[in-house]
C-alpha positions in Angstrom: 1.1 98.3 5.0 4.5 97.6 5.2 7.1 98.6 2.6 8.8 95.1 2.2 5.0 93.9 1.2 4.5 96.5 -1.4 8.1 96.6 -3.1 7.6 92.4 -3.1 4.6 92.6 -4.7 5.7 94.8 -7.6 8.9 93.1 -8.0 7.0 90.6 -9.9 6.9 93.0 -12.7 11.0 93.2 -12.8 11.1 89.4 -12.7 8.8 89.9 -15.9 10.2 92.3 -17.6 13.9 90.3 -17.1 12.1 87.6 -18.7 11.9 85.5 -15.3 9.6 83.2 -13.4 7.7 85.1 -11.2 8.8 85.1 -7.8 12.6 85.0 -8.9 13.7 88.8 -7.0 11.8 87.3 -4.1 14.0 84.3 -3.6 17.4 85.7 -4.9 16.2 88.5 -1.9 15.7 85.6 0.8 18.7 84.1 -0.3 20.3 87.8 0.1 19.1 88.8 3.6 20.3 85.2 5.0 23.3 85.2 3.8 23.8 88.9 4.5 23.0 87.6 8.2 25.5 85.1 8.1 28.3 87.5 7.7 27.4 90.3 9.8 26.1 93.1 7.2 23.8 95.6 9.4 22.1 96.7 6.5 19.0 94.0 5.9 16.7 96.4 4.5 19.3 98.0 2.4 20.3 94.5 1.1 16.2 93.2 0.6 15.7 96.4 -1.4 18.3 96.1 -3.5 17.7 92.8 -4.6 14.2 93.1 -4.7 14.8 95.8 -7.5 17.9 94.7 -8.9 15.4 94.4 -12.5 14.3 98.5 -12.2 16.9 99.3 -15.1 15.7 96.4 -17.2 13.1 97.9 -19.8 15.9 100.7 -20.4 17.7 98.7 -22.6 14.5 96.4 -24.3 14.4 98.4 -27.1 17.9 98.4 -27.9 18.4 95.0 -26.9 15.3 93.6 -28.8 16.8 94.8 -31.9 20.3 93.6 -31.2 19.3 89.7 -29.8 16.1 89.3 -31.8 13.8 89.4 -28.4 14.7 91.4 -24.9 13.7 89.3 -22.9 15.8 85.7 -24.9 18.6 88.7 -24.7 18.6 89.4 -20.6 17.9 85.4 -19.8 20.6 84.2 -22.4 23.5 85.6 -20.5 22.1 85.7 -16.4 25.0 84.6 -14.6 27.6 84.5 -17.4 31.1 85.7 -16.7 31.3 89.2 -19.1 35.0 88.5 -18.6 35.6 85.2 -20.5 35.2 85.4 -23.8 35.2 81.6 -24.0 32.0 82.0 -22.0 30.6 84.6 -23.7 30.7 83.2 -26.8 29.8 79.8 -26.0 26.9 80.9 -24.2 26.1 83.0 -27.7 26.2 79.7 -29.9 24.3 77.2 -27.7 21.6 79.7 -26.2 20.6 82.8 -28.2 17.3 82.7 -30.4 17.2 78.9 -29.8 13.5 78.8 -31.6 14.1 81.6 -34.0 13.8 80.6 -37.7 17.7 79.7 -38.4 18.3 82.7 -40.6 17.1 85.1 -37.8 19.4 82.8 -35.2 22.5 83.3 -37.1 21.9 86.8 -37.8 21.4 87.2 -34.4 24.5 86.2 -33.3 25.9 87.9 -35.8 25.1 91.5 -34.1 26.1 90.3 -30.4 29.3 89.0 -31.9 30.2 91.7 -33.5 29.1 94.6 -31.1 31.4 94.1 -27.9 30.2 97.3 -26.8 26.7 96.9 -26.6 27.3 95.0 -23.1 28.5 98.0 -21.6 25.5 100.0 -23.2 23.0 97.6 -20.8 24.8 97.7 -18.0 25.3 101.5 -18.0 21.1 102.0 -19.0 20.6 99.7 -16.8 22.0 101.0 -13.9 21.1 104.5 -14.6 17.3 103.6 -14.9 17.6 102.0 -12.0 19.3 105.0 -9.9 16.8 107.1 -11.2 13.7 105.1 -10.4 15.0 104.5 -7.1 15.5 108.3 -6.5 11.7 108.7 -7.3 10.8 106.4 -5.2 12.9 108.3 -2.8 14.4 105.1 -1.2 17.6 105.8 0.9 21.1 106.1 -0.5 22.3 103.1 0.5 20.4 101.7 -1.8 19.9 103.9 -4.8 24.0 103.9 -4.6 24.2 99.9 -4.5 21.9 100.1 -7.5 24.3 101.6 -9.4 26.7 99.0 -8.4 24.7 95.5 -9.4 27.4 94.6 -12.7 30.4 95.6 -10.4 32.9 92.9 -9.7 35.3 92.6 -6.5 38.4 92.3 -8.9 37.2 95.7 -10.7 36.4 94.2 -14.1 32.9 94.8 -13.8 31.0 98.4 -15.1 29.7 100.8 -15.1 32.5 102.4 -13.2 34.9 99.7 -12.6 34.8 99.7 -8.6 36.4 97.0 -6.6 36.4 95.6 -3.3 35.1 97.5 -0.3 33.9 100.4 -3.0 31.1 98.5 -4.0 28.4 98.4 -1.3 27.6 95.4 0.8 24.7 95.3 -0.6 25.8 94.7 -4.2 28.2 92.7 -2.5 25.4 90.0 -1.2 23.5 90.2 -4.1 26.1 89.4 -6.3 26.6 86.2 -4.8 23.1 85.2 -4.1 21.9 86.4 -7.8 25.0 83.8 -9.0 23.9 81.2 -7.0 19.9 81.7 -7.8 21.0 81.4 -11.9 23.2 78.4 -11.4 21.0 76.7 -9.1 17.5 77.4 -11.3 19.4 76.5 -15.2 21.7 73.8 -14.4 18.5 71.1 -12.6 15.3 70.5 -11.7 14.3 71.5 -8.0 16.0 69.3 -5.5 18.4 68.1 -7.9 22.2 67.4 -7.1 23.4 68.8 -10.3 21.6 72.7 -9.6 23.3 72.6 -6.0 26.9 71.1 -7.5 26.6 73.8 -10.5 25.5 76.8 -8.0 28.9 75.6 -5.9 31.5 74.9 -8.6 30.7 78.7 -9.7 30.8 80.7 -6.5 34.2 78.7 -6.0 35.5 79.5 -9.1 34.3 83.1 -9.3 35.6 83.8 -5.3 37.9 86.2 -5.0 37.3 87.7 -8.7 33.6 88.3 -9.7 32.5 87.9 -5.4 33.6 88.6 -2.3 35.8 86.4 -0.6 34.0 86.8 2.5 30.4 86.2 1.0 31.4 83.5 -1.0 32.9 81.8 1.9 30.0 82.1 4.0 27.7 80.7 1.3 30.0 77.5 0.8 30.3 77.5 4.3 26.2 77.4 5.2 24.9 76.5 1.9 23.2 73.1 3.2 20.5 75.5 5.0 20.2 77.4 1.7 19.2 75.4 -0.6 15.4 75.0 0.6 15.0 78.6 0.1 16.0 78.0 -3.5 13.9 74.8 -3.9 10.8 76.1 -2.4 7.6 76.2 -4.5 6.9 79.6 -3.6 8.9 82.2 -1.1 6.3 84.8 -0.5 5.9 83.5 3.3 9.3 82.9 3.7 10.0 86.5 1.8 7.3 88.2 4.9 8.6 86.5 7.7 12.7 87.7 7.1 11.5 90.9 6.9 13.9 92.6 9.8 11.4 94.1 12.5 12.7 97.4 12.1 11.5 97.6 8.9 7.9 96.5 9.7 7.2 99.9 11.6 9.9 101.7 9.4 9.3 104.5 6.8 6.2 104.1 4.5 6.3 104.9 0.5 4.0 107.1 -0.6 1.5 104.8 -3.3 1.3 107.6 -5.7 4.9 108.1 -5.8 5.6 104.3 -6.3 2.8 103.9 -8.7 4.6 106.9 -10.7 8.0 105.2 -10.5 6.6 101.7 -11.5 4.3 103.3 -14.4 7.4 104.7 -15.8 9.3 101.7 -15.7 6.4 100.0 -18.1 6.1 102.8 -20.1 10.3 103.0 -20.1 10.3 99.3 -22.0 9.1 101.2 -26.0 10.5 104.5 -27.3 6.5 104.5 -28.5 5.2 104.0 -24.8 7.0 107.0 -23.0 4.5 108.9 -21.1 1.5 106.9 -21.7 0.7 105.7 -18.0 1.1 109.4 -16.3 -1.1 110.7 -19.5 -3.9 108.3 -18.9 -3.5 109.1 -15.2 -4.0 112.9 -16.0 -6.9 112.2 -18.3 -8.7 110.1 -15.5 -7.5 112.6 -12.6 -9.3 115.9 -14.9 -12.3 113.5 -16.2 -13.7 111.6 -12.5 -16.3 113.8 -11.2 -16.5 111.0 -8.1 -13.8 112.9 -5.7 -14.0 109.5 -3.2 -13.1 107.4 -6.3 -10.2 109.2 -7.9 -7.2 108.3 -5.8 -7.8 104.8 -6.7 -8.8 105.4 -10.3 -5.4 107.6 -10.2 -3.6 104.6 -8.9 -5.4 102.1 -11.2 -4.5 104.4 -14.2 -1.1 104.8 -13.8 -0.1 101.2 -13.2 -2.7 99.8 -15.6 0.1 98.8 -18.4 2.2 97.4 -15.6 1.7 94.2 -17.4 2.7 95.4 -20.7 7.1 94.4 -19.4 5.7 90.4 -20.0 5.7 90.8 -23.7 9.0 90.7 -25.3 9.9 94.0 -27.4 10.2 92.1 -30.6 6.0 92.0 -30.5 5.7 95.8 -29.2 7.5 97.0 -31.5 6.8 95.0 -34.5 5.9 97.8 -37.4 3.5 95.0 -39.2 0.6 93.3 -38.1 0.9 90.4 -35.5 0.7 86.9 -35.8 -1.8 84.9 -34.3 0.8 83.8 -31.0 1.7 87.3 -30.7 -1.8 88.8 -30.4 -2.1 86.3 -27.7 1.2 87.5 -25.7 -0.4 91.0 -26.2 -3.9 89.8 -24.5 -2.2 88.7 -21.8 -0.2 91.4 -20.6 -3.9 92.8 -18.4 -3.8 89.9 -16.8 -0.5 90.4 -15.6 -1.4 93.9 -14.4 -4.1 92.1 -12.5 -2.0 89.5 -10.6 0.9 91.4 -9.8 -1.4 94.0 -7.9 -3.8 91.5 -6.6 -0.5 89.9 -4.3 -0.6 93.1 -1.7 -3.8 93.8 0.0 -2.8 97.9 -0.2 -3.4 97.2 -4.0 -6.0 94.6 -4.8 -9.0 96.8 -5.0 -7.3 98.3 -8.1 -5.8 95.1 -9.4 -9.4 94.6 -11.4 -9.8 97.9 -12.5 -6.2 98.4 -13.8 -6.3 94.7 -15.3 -9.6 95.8 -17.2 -8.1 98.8 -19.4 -8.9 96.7 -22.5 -13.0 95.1 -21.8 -15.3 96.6 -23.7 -18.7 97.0 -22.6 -19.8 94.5 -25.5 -17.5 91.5 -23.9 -15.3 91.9 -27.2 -12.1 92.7 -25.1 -9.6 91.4 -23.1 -8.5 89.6 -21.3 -11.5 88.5 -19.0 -14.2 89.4 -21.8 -15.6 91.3 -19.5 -19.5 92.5 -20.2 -20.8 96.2 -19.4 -22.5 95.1 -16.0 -18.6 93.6 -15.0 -17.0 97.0 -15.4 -17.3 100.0 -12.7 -17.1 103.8 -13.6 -13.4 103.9 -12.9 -12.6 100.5 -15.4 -14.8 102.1 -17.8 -12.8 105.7 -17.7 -9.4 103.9 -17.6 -10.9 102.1 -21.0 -11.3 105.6 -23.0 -8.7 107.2 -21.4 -6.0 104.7 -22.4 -7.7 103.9 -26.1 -7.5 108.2 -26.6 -3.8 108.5 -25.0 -2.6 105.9 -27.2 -4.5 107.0 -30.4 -2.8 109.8 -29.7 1.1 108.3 -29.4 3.0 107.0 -32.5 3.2 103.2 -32.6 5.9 100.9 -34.4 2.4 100.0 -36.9 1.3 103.2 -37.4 1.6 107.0 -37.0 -0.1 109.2 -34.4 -3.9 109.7 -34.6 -4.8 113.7 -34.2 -7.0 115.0 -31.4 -9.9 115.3 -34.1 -9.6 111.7 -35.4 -8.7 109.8 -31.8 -12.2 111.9 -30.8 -13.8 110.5 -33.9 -12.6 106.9 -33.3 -14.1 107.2 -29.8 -17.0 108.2 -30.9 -17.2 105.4 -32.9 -16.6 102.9 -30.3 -19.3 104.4 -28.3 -22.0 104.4 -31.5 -21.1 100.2 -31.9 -21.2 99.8 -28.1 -18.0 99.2 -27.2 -16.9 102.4 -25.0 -19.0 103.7 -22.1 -20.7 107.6 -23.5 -19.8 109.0 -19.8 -16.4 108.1 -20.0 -15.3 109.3 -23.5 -17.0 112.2 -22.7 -15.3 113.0 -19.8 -12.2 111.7 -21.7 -12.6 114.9 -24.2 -13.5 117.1 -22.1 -10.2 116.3 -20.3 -8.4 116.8 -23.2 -10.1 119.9 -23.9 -11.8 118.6 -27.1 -15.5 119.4 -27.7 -18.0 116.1 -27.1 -19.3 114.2 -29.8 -23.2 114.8 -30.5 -24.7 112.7 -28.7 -26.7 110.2 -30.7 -29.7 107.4 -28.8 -29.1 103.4 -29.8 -31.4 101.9 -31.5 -33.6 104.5 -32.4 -34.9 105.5 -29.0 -36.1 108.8 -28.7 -35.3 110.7 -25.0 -38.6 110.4 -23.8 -37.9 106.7 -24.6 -34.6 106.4 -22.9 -36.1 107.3 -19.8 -38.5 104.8 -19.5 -36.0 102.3 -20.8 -33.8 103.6 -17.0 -36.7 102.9 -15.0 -38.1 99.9 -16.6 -34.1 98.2 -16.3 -34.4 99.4 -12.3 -37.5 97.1 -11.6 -40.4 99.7 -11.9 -43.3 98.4 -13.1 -45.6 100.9 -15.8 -47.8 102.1 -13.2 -44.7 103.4 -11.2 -43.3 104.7 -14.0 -45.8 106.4 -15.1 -46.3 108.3 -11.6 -42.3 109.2 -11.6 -42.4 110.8 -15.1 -46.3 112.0 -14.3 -47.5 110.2 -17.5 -50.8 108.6 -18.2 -50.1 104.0 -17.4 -52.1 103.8 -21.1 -48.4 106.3 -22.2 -46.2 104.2 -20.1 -47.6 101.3 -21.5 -47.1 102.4 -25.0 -43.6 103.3 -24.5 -42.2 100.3 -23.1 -44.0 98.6 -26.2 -42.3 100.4 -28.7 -38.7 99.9 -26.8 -39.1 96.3 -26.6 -40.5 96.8 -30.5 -37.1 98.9 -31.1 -34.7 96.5 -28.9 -36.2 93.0 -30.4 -36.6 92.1 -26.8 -39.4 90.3 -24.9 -38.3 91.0 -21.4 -37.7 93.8 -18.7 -34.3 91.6 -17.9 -33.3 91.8 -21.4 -33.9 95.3 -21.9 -32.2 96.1 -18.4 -29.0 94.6 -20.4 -29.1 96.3 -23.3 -29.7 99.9 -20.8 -26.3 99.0 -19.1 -24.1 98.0 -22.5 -25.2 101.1 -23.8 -24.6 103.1 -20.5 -28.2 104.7 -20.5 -28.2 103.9 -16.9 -25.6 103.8 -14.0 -24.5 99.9 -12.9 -24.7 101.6 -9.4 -28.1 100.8 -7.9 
């Protein structure tokens, strides 16, 4: 697996967490590594990785930001590609963009907060940056990059931040990206694909900004080439185009570890709510301590830490909402394992966990989310990811409510397993993770042991006669048995029964 395939897939996250189309770190990197051809930088995978993960610092700030703008996400898209020097810009950008379909009262107050906090700026650039050094450093990528990381709100004139470098200070790197992220904005907000007026916007800017915001030298190759740029820009989708400039060094060059980037990437979800710190490494622990499969668990581990990776699409005004949620918010919510699905589904290394992460919220009654997923749709790992995630976060204060205690999270489980909803196996293993003592364990529907296993071979096909000779009972018992469980289960059928067996996890979905 190469390591341009597996950063490109999860960049999708940072184009969702930014508030982004999908695919939009992909093209600005294209975009990047061409131009950075064009001029001579040696560098290409130092330049592809930093614009590939220019977005690792956003969910530092989404917090913070949600509560100054309204919604993170409105916040981060509002001012892409605005000149933080103008204040003529600035502003104007403020007044004809911010919380455009906010009530008015929230629009104005809004504003309000951005227009009156000048600082708050150079608070997101500073997070952001320092989140995204640090995720880079546990990733362990090379210098070069983590350093150019640092540098992605620098400016050539030294106006920009966090540390006011200029010229040949800032990386060439930063250097590239800062004219291909420019040109990306200009070129996306200004027309429709293909359109004059997205290429004439993308030009007038880099022309004006030359010199001050970008490198002379970069700038003037882009203006110089940009007729063979623009289809990268105007493509429908870049992931072809995004493997095929991969430099051929980098195709047998140093492999990331997938724990260690499924750890970085689980922190930056978790990094998006002061209430979400922790939570993805925590589930992880609880799946590592309960799987008793060893073959399974590095890619329930893997599933379990990146199972809220989805969780950066929702805009912080919903997560951290303290009251209840509104009908189009609960749907925003839903979505979010869907999102954990299709970003790891992209990269082959990942898609046998894209299902099983995505599936953190099915219950084995089909009342979750976001597939509706029924008991014989979910494996042993989705099923220990499920209880392990509902526990962790029991057990973490949320903006709607305070933290549940080990006795009452174990309670709720056990609740969820009585109505059907959680698998028995799992929350049990969940506890006994946790170190908490299992809940008694109670039979559905009445059944009495004896009962239960009949029930596991009658769902497996066996007919009374062969289950009387594997539990070495008389066929007149079995007989009666399988009687007074379709008596108990108000079924007619073995097919029937067989379902109700698996929904209440009485036997494995292995065969």
């Amino acid at each position: 697996m190469r390591l341009g395939e597996l950063l490109g897939a999860l960049s999708l996250a940072t184009d969702l967490a930014a508030g982004l189309p999908l695919e939009t770190s992909l093209r600005t990197c294209v975009l990047a590594t061409r131009l950075a051809r064009l001029v001579g930088i040696a560098e290409l995978d130092e330049v592809r990785s930093t614009t590939l993960l220019r977005h690792l610092g956003c969910t530092a700030y989404a917090h913070e930001a949600s509560r100054l703008g309204g919604d993170d996400h409105d916040l981060l898209t509002t001012y892409a590609g605005v000149d933080r020097t103008s204040r003529s810009a600035v502003v104007g950008r403020t007044v004809t963009h911010l919380a455009r379909d906010a009530p008015l009262h929230h629009r104005l107050a809004a504003m309000a907060r951005v227009m009156t906090r000048p600082g708050a700026g150079d608070a997101l650039v500073s997070a952001q940056c320092t989140q995204a050094v640090a995720l880079a450093g546990d990733l362990q990528l090379p210098e070069g990059v983590i350093t150019a990381l640092g540098q992605i709100y620098e400016r050539h004139d030294g106006r920009g931040g966090p540390h006011r470098l200029a010229g040949d200070a800032i990386r060439p790197a930063a250097q590239v990206l800062h004219v291909a992220e420019l040109v990306e904005v200009r070129h996306r907000s200004s027309g429709s694909p293909g359109s004059s007026s997205g290429r004439d916007a993308a030009l007038a800017e880099i022309r004006r900004r030359r010199g001050k915001h970008l490198a002379p030298a970069i700038a003037d190759a882009f203006l110089a080439a940009h007729a063979e740029l623009w289809p990268v820009l105007e493509a429908t989708s870049v992931w072809e185009l995004y493997l095929d400039d991969e430099p051929a060094a980098s195709v047998a060059g140093p492999r990331l570890e997938l724990d260690r980037v499924a750890v970085a990437f689980g922190r930056f979800a978790d990094l998006k709510s002061p209430f979400t710190l922790g939570h993805s490494t925590g589930v992880a622990a609880l799946v590592e301590a309960g799987c008793d499969d060893r073959e399974a668990l590095p890619r329930a581990r893997l599933a379990a830490l990146l199972h809220d990776l989805g969780t950066v699409s929702v805009p912080n005004r919903i997560w951290d909402k303290p009251g209840p949620l509104n009908a189009m918010e609960w749907e925003r919510v839903r979505l979010h394992g869907y999102y954990t699905q299709r970003i790891l589904a992209r990269t082959p290394l990942l898609a046998d966990v894209a299902a099983i992460a995505g599936a953190h919220h099915e219950r084995l009654d089909a009342s979750g989310y976001h597939r509706g997923a029924n008991a014989a749709m979910l494996d042993r790992e989705a099923r220990l990811i499920a209880a392990a995630d509902a526990y962790h976060a029991m057990r973490q204060t949320r903006a709607h409510r305070p933290a549940l205690t080990a006795a009452a999270a174990a309670d709720a489980l056990a609740a969820e397993v009585r109505d059907g909803r959680l698998c028995r196996r799992a929350v049990d293993a969940v506890l006994g993770a946790a170190g908490l003592p299992r809940p008694e364990r109670s039979l559905p529907a009445g059944l009495t042991p004896r009962e239960v296993e009949v029930l596991v071979h009658l769902a497996r096909g066996a007919t009374n006669k062969e289950i009387a000779t594997s539990l070495g009972i008389a066929v007149r018992t079995a007989n009666h048995h399988v009687e007074n469980i379709y008596a108990k289960l108000a079924v007619t059928t073995r097919a029937a029964a067989a379902v109700f067996a698996v929904r209440n996890d009485l036997v494995s979905t292995e065969p």
